[in-house]
C-alpha positions in Angstrom: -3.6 3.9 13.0 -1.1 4.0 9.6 -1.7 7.7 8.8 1.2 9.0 7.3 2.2 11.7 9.1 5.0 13.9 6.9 7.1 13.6 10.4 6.2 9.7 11.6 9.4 8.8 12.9 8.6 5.4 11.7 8.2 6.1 8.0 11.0 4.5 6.2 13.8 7.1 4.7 14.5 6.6 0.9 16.4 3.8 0.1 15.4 1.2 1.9 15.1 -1.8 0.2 11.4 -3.6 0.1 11.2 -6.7 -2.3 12.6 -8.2 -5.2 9.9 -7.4 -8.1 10.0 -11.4 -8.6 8.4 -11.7 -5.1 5.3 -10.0 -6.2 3.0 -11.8 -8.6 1.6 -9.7 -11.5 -0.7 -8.3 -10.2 0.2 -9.0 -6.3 0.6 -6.8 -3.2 3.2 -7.3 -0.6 2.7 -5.4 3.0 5.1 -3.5 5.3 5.5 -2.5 8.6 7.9 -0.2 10.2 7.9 0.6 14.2 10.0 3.2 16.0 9.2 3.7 19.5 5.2 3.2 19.9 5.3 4.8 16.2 4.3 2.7 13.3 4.2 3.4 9.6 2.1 0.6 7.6 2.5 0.7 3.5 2.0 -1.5 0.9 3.1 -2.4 -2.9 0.9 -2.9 -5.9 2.6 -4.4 -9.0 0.5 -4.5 -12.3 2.8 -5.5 -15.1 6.1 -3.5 -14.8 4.8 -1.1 -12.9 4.9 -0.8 -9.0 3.0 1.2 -6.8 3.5 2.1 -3.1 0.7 3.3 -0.6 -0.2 3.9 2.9 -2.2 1.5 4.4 -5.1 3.6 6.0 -8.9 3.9 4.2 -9.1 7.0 3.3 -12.5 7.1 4.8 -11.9 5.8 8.0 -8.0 5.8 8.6 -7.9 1.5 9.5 -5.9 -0.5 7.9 -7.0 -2.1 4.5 -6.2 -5.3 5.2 -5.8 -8.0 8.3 -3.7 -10.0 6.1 0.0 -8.7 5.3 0.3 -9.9 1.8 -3.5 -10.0 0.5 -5.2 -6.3 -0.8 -6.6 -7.5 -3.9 -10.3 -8.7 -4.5 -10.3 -12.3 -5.4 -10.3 -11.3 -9.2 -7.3 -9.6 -8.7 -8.6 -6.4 -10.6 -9.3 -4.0 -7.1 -7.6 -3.2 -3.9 -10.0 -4.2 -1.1 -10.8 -2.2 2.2 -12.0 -5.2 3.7 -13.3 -3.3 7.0 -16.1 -1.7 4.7 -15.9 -3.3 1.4 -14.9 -0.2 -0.9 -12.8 -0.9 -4.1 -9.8 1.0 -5.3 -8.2 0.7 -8.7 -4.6 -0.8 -8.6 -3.3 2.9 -9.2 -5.2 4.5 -5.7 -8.6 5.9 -6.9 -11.9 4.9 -4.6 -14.3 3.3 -7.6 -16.9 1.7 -4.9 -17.8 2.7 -1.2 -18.1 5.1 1.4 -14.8 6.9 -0.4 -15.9 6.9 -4.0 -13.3 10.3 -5.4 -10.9 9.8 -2.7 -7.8 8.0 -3.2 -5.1 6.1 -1.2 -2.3 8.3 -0.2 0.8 7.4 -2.3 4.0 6.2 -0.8 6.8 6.7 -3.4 8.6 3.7 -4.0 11.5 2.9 -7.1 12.6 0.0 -8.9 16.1 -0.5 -8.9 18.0 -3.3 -10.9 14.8 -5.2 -10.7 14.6 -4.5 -6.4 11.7 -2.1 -5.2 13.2 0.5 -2.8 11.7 3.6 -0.9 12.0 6.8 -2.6 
């Protein structure tokens, strides 16, 4: 499961790098995943102009995963992030608009752009 436990060994420090901003189309996602031991930490980017976003990747209504594909969280229109296991929408900046999770939101995962780089924060 890609809770986000404060302590996950497997949650990425700050400063690790992520992605060139170029590599993510506008608006795009780009998924991560980070393993230590049998721990995992799964997280995600959301750019929408010149801003970008980081988040867990766990529905906040049933803790899976968002998406089966690494790079794809967006609705075909682009305009939503997609919890394909049961369909609910999320605005590109985390807030359950459709769903089982309407008033919920994702849980953030601070991120930082650097000289045009995305980095953990």
């Amino acid at each position: 499961m890609a809770r986000s436990e404060p302590d996950n060994p497997a949650r990425p420090p700050p400063g690790v790098r992520l992605c060139a901003v170029a590599d993510l189309a506008d608006p795009g996602t780009k998924g991560f995943r980070f393993r230590e031991g049998q721990r995992l930490f799964a997280g995600f980017v959301v750019r929408q102009g010149e801003t970008v976003r980081g988040f867990v990747d766990s529905c906040p209504h049933a803790g899976w995963p968002l998406s089966g594909l690494p790079d794809r969280y967006l609705t075909r229109d682009d305009r939503h992030i997609l919890c394909a296991g049961h369909g609910a929408l999320f605005r590109l900046s985390g807030e359950c608009v459709a769903g089982p999770c309407v008033g919920d939101r994702l849980t953030n995962w601070p991120v930082e752009i650097r000289d045009g780089e995305v980095f953990t924060a």
